[in-house]
N, C-alpha and C positions, 0 to 999 in steps of 0.2 A: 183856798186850801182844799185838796182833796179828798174822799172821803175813801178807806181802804174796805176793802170785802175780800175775806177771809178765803170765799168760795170762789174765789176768781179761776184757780188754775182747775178745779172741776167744771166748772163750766166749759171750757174750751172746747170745740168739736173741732175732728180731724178734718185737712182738706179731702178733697175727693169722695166724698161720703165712702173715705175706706174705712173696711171692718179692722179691728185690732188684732194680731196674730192670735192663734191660740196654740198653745204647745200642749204633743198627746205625749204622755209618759206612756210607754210600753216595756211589760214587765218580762223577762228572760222565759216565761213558761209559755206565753202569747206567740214568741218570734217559734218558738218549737212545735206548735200546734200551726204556724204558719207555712211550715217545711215539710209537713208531712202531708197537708190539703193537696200542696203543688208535687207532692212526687205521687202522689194516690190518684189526681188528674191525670198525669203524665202517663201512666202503667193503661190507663182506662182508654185515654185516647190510641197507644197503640196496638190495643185488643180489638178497637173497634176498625183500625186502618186492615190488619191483617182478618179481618173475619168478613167485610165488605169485598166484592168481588167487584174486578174495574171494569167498567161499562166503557163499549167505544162510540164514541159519539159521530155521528151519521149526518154529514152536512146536506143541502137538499139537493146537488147533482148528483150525491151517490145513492139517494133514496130513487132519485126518478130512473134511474140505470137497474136498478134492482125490480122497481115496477115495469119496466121496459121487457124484460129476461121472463117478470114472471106471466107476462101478457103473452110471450110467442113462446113459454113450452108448449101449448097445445096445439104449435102450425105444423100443419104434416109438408115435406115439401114433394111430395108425390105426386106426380102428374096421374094418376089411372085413369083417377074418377074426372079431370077436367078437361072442358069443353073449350072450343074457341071462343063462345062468347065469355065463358071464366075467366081464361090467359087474357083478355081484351081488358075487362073489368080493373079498378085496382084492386085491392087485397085489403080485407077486411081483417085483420088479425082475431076480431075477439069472434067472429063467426067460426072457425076453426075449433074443435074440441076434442082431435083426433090425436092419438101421443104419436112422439117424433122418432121417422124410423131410425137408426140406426145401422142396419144390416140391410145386403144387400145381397143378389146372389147374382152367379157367372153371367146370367144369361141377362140380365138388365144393363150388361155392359154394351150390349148388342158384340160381342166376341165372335169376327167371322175368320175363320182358319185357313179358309181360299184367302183373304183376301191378306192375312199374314202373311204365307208363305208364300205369295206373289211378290208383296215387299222386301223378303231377306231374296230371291231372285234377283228382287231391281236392284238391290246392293250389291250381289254378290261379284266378285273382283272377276275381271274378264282378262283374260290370256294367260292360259296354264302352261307352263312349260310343255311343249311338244306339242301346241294345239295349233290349228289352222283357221287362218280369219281372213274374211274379206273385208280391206279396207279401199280407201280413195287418199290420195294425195293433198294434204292440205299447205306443205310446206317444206322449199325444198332451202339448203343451208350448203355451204361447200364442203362441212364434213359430213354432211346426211340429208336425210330429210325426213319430215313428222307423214305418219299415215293416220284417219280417223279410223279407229278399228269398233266405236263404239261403243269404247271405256268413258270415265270422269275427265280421262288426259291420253292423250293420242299416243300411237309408239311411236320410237324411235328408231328410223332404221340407219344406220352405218353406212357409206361410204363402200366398205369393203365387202358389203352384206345387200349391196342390191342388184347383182347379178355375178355370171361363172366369167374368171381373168377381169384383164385392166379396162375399166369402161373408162373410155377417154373422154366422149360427148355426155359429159353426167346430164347436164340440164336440159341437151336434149333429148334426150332417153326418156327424162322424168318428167312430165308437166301437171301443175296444179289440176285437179280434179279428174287423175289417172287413177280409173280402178284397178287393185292388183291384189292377187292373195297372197301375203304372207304369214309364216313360220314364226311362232314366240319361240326364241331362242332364250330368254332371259325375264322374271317373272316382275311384277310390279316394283317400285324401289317405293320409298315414301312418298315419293308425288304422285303416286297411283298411275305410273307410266312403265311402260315394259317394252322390251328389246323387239325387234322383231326381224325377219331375215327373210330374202327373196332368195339369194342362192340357197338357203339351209333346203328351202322347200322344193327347189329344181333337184339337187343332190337325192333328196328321199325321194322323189319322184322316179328318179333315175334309177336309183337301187329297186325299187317297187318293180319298176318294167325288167328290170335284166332278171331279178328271183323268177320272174311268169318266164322270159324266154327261154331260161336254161331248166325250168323243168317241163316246158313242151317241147324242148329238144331243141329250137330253133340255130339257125344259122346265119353271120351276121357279118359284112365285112366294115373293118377297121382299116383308116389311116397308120400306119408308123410312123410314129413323132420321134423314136430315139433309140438307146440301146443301151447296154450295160452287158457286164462281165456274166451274167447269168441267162440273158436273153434280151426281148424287143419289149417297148413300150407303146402303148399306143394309146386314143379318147376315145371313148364306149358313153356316150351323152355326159357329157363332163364328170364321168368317173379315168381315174387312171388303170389303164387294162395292163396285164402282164402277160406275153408268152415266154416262158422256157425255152432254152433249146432243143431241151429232148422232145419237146412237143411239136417242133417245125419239121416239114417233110424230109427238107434240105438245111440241117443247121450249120454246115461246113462254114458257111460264106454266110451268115446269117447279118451281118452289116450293112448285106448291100441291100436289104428290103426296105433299110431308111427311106419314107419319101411313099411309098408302094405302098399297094392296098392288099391285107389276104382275105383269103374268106376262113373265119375261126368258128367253133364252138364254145362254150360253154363247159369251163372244167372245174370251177372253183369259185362260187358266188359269198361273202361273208358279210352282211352289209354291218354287223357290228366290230369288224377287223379292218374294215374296209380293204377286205381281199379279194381282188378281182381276176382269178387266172382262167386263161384261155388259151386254144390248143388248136391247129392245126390238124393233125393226126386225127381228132376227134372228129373234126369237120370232115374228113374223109369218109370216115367209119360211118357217121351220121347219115351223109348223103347216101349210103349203101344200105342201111339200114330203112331207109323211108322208102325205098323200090320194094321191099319187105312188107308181106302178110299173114296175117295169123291165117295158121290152117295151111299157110302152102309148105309142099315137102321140097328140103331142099338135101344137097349131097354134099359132103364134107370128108375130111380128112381127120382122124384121131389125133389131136397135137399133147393130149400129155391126161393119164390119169390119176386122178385126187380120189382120196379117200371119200370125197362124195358126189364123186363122179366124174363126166368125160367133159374138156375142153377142144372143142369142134373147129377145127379150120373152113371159116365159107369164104373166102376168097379175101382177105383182106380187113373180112370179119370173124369174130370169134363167138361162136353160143356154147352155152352149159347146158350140157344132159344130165340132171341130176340123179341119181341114185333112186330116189323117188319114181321118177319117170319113165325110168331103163325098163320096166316089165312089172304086172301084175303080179305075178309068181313070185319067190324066194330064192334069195340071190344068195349064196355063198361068200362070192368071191368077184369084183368088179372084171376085172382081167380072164374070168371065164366068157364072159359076155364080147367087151371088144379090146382091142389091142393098140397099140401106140403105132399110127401110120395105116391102118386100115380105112375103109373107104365106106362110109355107112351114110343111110337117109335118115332123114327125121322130119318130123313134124315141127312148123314154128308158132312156141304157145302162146310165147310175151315178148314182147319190144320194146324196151325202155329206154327212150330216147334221152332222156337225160344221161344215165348213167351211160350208155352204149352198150347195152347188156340185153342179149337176145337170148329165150328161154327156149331149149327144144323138148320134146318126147316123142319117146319109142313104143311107149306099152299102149297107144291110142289104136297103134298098125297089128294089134294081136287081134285074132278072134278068140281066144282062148286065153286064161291066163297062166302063164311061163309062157308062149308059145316062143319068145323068142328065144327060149334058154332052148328049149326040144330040137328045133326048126329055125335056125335064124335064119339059113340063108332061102329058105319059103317067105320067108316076112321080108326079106328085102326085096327080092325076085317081086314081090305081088305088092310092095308100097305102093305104087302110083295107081293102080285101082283099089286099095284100100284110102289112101288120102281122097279119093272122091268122095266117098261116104262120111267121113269127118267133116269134112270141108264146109260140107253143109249146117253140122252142127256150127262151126264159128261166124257162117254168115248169121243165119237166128241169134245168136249171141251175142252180136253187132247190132243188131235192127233191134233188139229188147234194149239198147241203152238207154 
């Protein structure tokens, strides 16, 4: 039989040497004093978030970059002061203590203005319209061929532009590394290449000589190549020449000089018309005029007078006595002096062989002046030993040119 104990169920201990719960009763004024801790934290912590200022934190490549910057403010990079043995040396950064320039002026650019304006030259675009260049033959093509004139890109010359009429042997005419001068007829395109023309420059050549021949008078014969309802055509160095009829000696029959050569003047030069008239008649006058001296007295016929004076018949040729030149004295009236078909001498002042216009005067043959008006026919009777005395003046005036 067992024996019972009372105190059985207080003795028992829990396993796990666990503690027994304890339960906290908390009173409604507790949880309210609980709520106001955490809102009065809360207010405190975000006084203190907005019154801290944010620091940015600097890992250590961006510190050693910032020590790098503040070690070479004080490098000058100046050369003045250094030597070859310095530029030899490496570079010391922290021996440098000098501050960094900045500015700098014109003249440390070394800025030379010769040698500027030699450069915008070696640019500057070659062949101007109207200019003249020597080139050489680099390349010939069946519609043209290239010339090196000197430019970035050679010209180009035409076909139709490298000589006067139809050039049948083109490629023999033309061979690589033939020098020639031509004429920019046409100015760079985009490929820095410009036109260029051999007849343009024969043509202006030609006009150049015929403006000199026709105002020193010259006399020149031409082929007849043709004819038209107004007169003959003919070639004057590959210009087209025009005579008139009323300019030919004989224009009756003036067809049949097709073929024939005359001897012409000079009556009409325009080289920006390209008008080229020529005259026969002229060339007559011309030749009579060139046997002609200043200072010699010659005899004529009254052919008609003008209100400023006498047109003089010398045989073929005609001179003007101008009003001017008729007498020292005071003239009333032209027609007191000479008369239309009379027979008088004169002095020859001027020759102008271009125009065909020969200058006379009368008042040179005075010793007195009117004397011709008092005394003409004393002045005529004694011309030819008064034109000795003259004569002499226009030799001197010859030999001073």
């Amino acid at each position: 039989m067992g024996v019972s104990n009372k105190n059985a169920q207080d003795n028992i201990q829990p396993k796990g040497n666990k503690k027994p719960l304890q339960v906290l009763h908390i009173s409604k004024k507790d949880t309210q004093k609980i709520d106001n801790e955490q809102t009065n934290s809360q207010e405190e912590i975000k006084k203190e978030d907005i019154a801290i200022k944010p620091q940015i934190i600097k890992n250590d490549s961006l510190k050693k970059i910032e020590n790098n910057n503040e070690s070479t403010k004080d490098f000058d990079i100046s050369q003045k002061n250094l030597t070859q043995q310095d530029l030899n040396r490496p570079l010391n950064f922290s021996e440098q203590n000098t501050d960094f320039q900045l500015e700098r002026i014109v003249d440390e650019f070394d800025f030379d203005e010769s040698a500027f304006l030699e450069a915008l030259n070696a640019n500057e675009p070659i062949g101007a319209t109207g200019e003249t260049i020597s080139g050489k033959v680099i390349a010939i093509e069946s519609d043209g061929l290239y010339v090196d004139i000197g430019g970035k890109a050679p010209g180009y010359m035409p076909k139709k532009e490298c000589g006067l009429g139809v050039i049948t042997n083109f490629k023999e005419k033309f061979s690589i590394g033939l020098e020639m001068e031509v004429l920019v007829i046409k100015e760079q395109n985009a490929d820095g290449m410009v036109t260029v023309s051999a007849r343009a420059l024969i043509l202006r050549q030609s006009w150049e000589k015929v403006s000199s021949s026709a105002k020193n008078g010259e006399l020149i014969n031409v082929f007849i190549n043709g004819f038209n309802r107004g007169g003959l055509t003919c070639d004057v160095d590959g210009l087209r020449g025009f005579i008139p009829r009323s300019q030919l000696e004989n224009g009756q029959d003036y067809q049949s000089f097709v073929g024939k050569t005359l001897k012409v003047a000079f009556l009409e030069v325009n080289p920006e018309s390209r008008k080229l008239v020529l005259s026969e008649k002229k060339a007559s006058l011309v030749s009579k005029l060139t046997s002609l001296e200043l200072g010699q007295l010659i005899e004529g016929e009254v052919l008609a007078v003008k209100p400023y004076g006498f047109f003089i018949d010398l045989g073929g040729a005609s001179g003007l006595l101008h009003q001017s030149s008729l007498s020292n004295g005071s003239i009333r009236s032209l027609r007191e002096v000479f008369r239309e078909g009379e027979m008088i001498k004169a002095l020859i002042t001027e020759i102008d062989l271009e125009k065909g216009r020969i200058g006379l005067n009368t008042a040179l043959l005075e010793n007195s002046a009117g004397e011709l008006i008092i005394d003409k026919q004393k002045v005529m009777q004694e011309a030819t030993e008064r034109a000795l005395k003259t004569k002499a003046l226009f030799d001197k005036k010859e030999q001073d040119k």
